[in-house]
DOGUVEX-321717 format. One record per atom (N, C-alpha, C): residue in three letters; x, y, z; atom name. Coordinates in nm, 2 decimals, always signed. Example, Ala and Ser with C-alpha at 12.3 -4.5 7.8 and 13.67 -1.06 7.14 Angstrom:
# DOGUVEX-321717
[node 'ALA'; [+1.32; -0.57; +0.78]; 'N'] [node 'ALA'; [+1.23; -0.45; +0.78]; 'CA'] [node 'ALA'; [+1.32; -0.33; +0.78]; 'C'] [node 'SER'; [+1.28; -0.22; +0.71]; 'N'] [node 'SER'; [+1.37; -0.11; +0.71]; 'CA'] [node 'SER'; [+1.29; +0.00; +0.79]; 'C'] 
//
This chain:
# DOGUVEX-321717
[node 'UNK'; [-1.94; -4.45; +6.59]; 'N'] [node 'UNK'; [-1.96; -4.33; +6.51]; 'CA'] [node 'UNK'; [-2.11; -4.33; +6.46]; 'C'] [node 'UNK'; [-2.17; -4.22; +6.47]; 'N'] [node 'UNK'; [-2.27; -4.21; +6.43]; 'CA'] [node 'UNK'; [-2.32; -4.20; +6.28]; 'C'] [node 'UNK'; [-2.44; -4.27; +6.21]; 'N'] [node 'UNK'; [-2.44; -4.27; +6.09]; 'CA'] [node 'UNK'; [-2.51; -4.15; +6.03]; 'C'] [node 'UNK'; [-2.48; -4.10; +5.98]; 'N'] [node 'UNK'; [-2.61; -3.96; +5.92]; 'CA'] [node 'UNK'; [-2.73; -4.06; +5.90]; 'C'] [node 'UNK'; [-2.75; -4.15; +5.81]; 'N'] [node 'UNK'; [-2.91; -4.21; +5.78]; 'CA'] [node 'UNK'; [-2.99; -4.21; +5.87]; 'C'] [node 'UNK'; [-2.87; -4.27; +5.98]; 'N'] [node 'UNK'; [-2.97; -4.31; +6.11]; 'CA'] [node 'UNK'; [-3.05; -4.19; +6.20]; 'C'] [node 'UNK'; [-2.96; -4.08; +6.14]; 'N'] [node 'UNK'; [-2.99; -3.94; +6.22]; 'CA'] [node 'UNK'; [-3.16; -3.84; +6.15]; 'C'] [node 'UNK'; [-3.09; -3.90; +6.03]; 'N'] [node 'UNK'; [-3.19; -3.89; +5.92]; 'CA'] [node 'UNK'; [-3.30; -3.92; +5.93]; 'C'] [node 'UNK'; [-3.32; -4.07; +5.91]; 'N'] [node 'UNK'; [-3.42; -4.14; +5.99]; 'CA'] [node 'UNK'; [-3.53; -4.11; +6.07]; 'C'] [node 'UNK'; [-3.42; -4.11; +6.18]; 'N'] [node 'UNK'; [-3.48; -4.03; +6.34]; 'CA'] [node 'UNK'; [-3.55; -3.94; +6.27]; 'C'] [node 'UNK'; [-3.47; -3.81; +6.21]; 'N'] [node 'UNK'; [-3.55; -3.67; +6.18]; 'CA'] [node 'UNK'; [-3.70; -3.70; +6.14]; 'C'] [node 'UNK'; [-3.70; -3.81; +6.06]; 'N'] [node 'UNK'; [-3.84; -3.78; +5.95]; 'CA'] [node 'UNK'; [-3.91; -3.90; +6.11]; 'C'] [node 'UNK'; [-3.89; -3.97; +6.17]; 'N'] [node 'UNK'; [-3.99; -4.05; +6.25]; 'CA'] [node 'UNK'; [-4.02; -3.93; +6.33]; 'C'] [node 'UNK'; [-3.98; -3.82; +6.38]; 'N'] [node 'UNK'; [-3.98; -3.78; +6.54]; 'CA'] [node 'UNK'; [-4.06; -3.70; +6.41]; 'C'] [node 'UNK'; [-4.03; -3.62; +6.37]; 'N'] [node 'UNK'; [-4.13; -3.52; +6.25]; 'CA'] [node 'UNK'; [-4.25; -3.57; +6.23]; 'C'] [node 'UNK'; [-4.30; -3.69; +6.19]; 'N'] [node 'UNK'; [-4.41; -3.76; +6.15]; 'CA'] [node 'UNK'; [-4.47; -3.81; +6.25]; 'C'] [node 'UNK'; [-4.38; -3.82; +6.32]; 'N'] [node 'UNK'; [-4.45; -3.93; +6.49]; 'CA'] [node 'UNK'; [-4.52; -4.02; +6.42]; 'C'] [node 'UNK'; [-4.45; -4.10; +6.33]; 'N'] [node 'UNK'; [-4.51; -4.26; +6.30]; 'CA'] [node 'UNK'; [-4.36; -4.29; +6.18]; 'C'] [node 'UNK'; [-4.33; -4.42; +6.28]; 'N'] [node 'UNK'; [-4.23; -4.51; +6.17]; 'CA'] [node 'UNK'; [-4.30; -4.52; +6.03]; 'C'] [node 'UNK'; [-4.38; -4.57; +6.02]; 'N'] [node 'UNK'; [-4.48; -4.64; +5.88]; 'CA'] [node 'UNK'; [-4.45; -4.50; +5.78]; 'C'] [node 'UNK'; [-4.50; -4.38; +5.87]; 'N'] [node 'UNK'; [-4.51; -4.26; +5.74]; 'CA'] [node 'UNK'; [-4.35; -4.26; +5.76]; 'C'] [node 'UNK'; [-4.28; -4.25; +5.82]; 'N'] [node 'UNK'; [-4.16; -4.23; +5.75]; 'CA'] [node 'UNK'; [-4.10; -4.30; +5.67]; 'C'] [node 'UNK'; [-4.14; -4.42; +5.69]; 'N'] [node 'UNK'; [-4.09; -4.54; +5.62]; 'CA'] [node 'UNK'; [-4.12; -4.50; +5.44]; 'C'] [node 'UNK'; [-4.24; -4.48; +5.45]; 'N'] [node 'UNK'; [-4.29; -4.43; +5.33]; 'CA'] [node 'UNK'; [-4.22; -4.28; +5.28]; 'C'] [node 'UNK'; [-4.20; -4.21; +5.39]; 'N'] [node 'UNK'; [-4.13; -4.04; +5.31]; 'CA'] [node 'UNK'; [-4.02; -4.10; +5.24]; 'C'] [node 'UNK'; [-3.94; -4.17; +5.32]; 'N'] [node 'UNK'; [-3.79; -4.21; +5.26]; 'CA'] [node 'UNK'; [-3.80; -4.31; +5.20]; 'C'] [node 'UNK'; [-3.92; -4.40; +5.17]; 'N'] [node 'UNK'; [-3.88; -4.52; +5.05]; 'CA'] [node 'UNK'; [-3.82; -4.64; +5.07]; 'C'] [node 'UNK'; [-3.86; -4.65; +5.21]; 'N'] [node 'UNK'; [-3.77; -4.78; +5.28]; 'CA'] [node 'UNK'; [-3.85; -4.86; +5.35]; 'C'] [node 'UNK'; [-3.82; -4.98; +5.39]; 'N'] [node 'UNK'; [-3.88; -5.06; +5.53]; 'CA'] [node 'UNK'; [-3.95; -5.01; +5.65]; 'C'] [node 'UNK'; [-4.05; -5.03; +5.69]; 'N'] [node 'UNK'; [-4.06; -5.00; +5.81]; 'CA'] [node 'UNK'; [-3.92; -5.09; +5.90]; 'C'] [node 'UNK'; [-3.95; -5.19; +5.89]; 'N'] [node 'UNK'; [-3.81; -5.25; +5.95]; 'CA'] [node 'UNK'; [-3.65; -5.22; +5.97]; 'C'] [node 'UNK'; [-3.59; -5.13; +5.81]; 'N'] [node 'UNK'; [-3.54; -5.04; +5.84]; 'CA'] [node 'UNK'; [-3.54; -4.90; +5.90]; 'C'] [node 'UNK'; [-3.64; -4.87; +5.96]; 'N'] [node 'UNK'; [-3.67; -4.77; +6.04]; 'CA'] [node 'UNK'; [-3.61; -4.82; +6.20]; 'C'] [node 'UNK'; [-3.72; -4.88; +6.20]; 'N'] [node 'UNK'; [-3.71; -4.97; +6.30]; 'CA'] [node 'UNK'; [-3.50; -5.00; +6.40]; 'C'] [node 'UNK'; [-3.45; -5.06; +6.31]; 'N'] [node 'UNK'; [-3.36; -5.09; +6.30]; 'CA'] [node 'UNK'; [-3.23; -4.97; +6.34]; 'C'] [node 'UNK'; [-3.28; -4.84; +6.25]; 'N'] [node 'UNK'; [-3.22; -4.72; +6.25]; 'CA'] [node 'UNK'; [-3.19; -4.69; +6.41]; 'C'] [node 'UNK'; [-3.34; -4.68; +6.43]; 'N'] [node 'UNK'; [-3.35; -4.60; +6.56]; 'CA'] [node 'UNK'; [-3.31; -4.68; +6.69]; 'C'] [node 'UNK'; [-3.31; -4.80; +6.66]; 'N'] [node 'UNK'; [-3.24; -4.91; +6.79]; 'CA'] [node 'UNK'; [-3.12; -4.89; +6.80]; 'C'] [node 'UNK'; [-2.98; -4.86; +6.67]; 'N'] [node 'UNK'; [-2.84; -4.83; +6.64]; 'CA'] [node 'UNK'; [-2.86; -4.69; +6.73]; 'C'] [node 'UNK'; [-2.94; -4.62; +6.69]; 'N'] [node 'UNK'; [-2.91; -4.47; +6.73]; 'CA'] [node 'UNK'; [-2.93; -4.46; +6.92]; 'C'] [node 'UNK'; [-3.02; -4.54; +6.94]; 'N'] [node 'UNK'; [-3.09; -4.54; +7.08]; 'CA'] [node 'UNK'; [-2.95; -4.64; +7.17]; 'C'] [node 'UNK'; [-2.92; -4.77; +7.09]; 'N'] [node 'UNK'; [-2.80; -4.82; +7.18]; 'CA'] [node 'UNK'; [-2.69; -4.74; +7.17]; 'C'] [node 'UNK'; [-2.61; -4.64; +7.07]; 'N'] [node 'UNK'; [-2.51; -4.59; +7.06]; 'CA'] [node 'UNK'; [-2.52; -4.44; +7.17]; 'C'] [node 'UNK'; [-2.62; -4.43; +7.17]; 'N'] [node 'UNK'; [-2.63; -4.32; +7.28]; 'CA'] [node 'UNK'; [-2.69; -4.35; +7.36]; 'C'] [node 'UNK'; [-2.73; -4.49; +7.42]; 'N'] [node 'UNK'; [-2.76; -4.55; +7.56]; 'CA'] [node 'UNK'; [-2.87; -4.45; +7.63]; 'C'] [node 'UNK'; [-2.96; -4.48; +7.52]; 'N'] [node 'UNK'; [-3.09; -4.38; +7.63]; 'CA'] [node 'UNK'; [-3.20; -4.43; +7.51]; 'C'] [node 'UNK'; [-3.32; -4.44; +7.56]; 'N'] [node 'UNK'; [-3.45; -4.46; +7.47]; 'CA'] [node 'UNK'; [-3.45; -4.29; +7.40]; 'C'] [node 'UNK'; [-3.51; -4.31; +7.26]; 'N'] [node 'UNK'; [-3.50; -4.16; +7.18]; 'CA'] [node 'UNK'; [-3.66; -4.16; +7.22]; 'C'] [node 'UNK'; [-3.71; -4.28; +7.19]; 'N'] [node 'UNK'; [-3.90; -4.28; +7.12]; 'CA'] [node 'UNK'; [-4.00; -4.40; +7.22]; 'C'] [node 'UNK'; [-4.08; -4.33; +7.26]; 'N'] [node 'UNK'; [-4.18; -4.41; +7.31]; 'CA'] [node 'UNK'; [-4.26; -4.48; +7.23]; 'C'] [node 'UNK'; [-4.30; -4.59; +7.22]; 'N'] [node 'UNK'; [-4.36; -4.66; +7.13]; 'CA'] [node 'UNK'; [-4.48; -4.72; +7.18]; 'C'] [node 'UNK'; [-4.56; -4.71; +7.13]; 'N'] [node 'UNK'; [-4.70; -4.70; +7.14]; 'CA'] [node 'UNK'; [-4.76; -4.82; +7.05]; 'C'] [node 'UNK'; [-4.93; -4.90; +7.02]; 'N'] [node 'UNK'; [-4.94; -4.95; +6.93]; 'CA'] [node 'UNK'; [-5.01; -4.85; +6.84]; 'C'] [node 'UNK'; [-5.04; -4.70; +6.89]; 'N'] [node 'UNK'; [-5.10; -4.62; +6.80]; 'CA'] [node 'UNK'; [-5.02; -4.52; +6.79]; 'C'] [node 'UNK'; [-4.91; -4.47; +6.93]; 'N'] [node 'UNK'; [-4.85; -4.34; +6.84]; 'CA'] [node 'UNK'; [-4.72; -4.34; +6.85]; 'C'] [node 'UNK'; [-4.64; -4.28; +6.83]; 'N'] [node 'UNK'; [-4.47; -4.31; +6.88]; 'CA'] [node 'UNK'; [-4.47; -4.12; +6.93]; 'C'] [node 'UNK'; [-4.42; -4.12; +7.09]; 'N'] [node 'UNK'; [-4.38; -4.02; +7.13]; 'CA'] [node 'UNK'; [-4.23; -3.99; +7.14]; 'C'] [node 'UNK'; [-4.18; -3.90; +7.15]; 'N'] [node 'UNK'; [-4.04; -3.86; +7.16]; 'CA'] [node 'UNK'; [-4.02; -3.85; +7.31]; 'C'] [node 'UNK'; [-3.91; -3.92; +7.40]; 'N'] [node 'UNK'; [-3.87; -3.92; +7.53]; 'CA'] [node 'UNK'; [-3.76; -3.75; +7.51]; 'C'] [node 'UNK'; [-3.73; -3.70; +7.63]; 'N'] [node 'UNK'; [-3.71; -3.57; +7.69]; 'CA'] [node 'UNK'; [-3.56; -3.60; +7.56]; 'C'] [node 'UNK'; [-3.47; -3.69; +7.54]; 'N'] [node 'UNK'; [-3.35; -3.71; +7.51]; 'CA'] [node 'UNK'; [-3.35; -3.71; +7.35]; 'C'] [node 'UNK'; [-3.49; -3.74; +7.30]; 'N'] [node 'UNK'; [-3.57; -3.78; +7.13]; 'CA'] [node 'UNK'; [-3.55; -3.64; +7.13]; 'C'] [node 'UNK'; [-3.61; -3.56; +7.19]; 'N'] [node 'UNK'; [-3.65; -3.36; +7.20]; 'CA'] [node 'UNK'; [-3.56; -3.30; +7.21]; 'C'] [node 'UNK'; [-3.48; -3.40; +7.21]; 'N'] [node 'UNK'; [-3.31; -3.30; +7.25]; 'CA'] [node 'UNK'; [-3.27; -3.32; +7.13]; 'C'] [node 'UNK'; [-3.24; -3.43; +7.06]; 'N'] [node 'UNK'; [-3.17; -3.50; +6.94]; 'CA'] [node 'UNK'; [-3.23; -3.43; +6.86]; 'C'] [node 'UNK'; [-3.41; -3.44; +6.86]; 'N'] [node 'UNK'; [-3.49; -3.39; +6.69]; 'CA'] [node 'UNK'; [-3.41; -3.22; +6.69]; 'C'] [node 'UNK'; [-3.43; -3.16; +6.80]; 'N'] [node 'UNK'; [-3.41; -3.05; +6.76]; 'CA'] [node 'UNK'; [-3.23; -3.01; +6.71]; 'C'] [node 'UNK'; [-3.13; -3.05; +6.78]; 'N'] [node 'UNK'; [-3.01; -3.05; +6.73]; 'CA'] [node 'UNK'; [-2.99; -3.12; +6.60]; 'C'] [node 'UNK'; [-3.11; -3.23; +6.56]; 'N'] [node 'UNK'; [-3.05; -3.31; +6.43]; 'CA'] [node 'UNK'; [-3.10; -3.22; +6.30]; 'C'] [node 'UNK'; [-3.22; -3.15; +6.34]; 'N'] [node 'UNK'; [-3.24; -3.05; +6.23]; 'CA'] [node 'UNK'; [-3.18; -2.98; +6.17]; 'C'] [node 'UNK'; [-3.05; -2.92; +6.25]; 'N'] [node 'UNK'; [-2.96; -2.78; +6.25]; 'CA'] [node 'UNK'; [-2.86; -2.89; +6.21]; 'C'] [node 'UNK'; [-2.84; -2.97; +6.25]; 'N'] [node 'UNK'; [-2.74; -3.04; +6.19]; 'CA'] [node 'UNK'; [-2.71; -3.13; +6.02]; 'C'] [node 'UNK'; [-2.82; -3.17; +6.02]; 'N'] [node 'UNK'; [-2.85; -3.21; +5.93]; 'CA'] [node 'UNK'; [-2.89; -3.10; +5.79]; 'C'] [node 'UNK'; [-2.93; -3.00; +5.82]; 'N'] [node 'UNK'; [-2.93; -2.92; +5.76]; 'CA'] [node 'UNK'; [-2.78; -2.83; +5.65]; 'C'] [node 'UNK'; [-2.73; -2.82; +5.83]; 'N'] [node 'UNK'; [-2.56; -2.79; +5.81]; 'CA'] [node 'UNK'; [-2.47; -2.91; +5.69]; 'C'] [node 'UNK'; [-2.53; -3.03; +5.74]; 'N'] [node 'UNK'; [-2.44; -3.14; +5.63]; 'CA'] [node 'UNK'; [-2.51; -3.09; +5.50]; 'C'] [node 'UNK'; [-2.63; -3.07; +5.50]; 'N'] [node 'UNK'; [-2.71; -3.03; +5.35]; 'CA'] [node 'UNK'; [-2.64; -2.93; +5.24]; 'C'] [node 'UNK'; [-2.59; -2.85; +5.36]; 'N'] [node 'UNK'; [-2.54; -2.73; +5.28]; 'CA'] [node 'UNK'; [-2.39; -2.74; +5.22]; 'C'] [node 'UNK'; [-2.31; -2.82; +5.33]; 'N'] [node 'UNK'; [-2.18; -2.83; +5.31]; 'CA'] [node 'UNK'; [-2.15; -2.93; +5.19]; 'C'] [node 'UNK'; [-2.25; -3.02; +5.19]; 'N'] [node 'UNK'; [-2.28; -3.07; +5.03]; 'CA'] [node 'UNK'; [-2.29; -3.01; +4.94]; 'C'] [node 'UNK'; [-2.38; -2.94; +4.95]; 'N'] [node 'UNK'; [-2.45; -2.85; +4.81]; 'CA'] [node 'UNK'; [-2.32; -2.73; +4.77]; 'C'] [node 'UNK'; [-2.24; -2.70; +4.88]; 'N'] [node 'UNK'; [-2.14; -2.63; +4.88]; 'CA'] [node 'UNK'; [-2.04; -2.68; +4.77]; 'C'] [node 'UNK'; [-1.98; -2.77; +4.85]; 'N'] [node 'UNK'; [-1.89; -2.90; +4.77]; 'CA'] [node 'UNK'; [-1.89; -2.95; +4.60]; 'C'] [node 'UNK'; [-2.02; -2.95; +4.60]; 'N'] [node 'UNK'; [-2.08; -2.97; +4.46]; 'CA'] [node 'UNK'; [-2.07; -2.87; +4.39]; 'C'] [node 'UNK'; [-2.07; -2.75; +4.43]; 'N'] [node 'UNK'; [-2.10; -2.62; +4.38]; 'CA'] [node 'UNK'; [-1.91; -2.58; +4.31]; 'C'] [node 'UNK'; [-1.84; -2.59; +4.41]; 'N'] [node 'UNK'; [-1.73; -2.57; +4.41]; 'CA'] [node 'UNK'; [-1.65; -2.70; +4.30]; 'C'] [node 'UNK'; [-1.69; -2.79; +4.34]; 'N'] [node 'UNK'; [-1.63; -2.90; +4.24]; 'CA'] [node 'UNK'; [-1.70; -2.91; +4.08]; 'C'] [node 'UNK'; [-1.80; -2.81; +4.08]; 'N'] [node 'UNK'; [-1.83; -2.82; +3.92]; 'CA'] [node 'UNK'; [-1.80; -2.69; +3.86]; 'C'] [node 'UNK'; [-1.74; -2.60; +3.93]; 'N'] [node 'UNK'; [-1.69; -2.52; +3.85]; 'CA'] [node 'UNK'; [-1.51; -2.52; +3.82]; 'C'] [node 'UNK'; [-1.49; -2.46; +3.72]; 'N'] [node 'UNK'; [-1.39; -2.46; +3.65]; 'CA'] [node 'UNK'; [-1.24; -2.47; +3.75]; 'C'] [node 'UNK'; [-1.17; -2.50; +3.77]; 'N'] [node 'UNK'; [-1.06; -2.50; +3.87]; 'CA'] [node 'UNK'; [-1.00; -2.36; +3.92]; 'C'] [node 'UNK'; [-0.95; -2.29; +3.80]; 'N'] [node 'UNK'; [-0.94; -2.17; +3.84]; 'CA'] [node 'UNK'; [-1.07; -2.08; +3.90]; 'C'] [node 'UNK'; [-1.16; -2.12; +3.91]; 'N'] [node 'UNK'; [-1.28; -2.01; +3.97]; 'CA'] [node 'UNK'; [-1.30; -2.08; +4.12]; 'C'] [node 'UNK'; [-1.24; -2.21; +4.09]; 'N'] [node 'UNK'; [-1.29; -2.25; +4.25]; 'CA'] [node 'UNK'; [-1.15; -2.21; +4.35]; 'C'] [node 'UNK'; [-1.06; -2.21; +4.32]; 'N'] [node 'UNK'; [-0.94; -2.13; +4.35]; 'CA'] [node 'UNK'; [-0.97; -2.05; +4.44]; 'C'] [node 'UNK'; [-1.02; -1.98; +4.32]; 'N'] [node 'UNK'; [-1.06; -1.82; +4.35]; 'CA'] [node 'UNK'; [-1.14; -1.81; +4.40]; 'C'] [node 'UNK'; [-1.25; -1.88; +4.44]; 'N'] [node 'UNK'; [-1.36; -1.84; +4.56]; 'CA'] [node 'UNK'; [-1.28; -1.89; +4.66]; 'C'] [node 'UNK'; [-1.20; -2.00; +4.69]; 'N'] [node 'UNK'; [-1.17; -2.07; +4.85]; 'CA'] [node 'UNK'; [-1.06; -1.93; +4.88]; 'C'] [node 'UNK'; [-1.00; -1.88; +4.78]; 'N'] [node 'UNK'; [-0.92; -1.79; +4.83]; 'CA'] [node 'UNK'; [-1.00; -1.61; +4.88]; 'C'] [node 'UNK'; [-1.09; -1.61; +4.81]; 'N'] [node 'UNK'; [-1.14; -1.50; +4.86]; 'CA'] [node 'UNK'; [-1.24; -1.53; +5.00]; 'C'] [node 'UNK'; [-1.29; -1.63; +5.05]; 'N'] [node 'UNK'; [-1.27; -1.70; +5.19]; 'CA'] [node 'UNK'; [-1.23; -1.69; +5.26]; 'C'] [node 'UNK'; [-1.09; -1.71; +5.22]; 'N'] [node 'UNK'; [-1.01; -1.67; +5.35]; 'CA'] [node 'UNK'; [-0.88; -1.62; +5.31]; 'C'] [node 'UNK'; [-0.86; -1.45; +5.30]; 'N'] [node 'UNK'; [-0.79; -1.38; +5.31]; 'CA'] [node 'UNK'; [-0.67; -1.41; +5.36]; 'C'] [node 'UNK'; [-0.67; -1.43; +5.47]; 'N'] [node 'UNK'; [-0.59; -1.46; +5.56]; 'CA'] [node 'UNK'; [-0.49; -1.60; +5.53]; 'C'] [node 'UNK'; [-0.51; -1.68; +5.44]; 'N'] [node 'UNK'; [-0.41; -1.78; +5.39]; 'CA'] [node 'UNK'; [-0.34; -1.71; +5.29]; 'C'] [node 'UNK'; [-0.36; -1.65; +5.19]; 'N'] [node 'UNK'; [-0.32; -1.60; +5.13]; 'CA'] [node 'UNK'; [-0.19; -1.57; +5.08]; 'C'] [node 'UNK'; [-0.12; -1.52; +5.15]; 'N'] [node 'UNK'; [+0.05; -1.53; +5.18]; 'CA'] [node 'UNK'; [+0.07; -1.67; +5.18]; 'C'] [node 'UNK'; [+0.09; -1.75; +5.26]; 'N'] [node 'UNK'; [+0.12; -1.85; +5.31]; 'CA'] [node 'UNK'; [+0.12; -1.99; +5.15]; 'C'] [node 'UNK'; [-0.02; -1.95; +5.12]; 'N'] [node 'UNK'; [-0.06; -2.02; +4.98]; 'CA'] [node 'UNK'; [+0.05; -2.00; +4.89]; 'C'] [node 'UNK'; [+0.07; -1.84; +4.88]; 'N'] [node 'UNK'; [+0.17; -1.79; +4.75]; 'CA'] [node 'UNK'; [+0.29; -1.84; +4.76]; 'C'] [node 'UNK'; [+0.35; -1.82; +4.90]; 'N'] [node 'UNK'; [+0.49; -1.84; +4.94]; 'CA'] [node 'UNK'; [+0.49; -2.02; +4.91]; 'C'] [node 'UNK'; [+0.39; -2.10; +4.93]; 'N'] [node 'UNK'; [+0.39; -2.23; +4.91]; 'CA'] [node 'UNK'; [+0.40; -2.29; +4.79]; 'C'] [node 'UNK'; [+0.31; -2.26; +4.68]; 'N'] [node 'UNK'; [+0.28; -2.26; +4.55]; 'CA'] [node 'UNK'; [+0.44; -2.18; +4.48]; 'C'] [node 'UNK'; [+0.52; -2.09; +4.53]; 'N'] [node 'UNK'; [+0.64; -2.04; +4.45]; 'CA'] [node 'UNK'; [+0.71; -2.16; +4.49]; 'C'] [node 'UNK'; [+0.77; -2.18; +4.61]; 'N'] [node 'UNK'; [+0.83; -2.26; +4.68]; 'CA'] [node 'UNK'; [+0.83; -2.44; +4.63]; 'C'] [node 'UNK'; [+0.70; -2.46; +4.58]; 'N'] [node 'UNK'; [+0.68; -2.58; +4.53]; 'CA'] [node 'UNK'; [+0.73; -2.54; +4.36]; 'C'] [node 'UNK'; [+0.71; -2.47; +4.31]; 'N'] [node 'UNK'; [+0.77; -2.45; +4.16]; 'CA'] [node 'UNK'; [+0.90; -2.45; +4.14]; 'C'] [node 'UNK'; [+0.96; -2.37; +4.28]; 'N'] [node 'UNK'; [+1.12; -2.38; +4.27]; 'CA'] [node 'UNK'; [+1.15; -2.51; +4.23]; 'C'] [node 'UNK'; [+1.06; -2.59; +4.38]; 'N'] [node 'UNK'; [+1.14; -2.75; +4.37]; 'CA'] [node 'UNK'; [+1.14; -2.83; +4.25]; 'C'] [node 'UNK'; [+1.02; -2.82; +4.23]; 'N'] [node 'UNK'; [+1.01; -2.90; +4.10]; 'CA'] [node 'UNK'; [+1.06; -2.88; +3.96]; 'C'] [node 'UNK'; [+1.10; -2.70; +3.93]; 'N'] [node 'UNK'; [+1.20; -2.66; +3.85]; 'CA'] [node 'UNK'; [+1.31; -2.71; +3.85]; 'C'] [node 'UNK'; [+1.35; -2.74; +4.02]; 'N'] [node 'UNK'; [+1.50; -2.80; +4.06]; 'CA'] [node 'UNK'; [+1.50; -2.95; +4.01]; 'C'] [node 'UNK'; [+1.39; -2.96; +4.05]; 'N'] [node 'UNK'; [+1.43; -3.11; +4.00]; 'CA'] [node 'UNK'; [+1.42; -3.15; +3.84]; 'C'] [node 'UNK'; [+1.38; -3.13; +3.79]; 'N'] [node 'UNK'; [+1.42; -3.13; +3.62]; 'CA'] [node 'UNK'; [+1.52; -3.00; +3.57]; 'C'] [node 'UNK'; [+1.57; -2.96; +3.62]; 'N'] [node 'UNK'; [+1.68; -2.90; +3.58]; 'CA'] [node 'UNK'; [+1.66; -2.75; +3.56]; 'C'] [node 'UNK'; [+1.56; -2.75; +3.58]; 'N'] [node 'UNK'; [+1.48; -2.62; +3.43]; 'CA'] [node 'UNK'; [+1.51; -2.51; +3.57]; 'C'] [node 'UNK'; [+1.58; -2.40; +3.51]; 'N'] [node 'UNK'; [+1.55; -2.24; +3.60]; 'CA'] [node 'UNK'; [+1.42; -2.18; +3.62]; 'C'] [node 'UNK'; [+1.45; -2.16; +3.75]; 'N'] [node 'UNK'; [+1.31; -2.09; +3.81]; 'CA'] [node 'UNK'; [+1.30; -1.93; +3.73]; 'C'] 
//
């Protein structure tokens, strides 16, 4: 399975075209850099980056990856920010946005949520 960091990683080396500066964008080892991109390179069995003692180039497969990891990475950025957005508001309001989403559950939700009140009416005695 692939790790987001390591995808991460990648992004800011292939962006910078130098481990060192990225090491420095993200606050970490060069050695964890290093490390990242070997995980990423054996799990997909193909070199990502040419390595140079002056530059690091991206191979045909790096150019494939940077560009899909942007859009991807991006997409995780948001589905976070989403997440967050939705879990800090009030319960009833987040409800109410997933449900104005998607119309189309709608029924299904109602008939489920009555259906679950019966039961649990049933089971303590209490009339629905």
């Amino acid at each position: 399975m692939i790790d987001l960091n390591d995808l991460r990683i990648f992004a800011y080396v292939a962006a910078l075209t130098s481990f060192s500066l990225a090491a420095d964008a993200l606050q970490i080892h060069k050695s964890s850099v290093s490390r990242s991109i070997a995980r990423l390179e054996a799990m997909l069995h193909t070199p990502l980056i040419l390595r140079t003692t002056r530059k690091v180039l991206l191979t045909q497969s790096g150019i494939d990856l940077s560009e899909r990891c942007a859009e991807l990475l991006s997409r995780v950025n948001e589905t976070i920010g989403y997440a967050g957005s939705v879990g800090a508001m009030p319960r009833a309001a987040a409800a109410k946005r997933t449900l104005l989403r998607s119309p189309a559950s709608l029924p299904a939700r109602v008939d489920a949520t009555r259906a679950s009140r019966r039961h649990d009416a049933g089971q303590f005695g209490a009339v629905a």
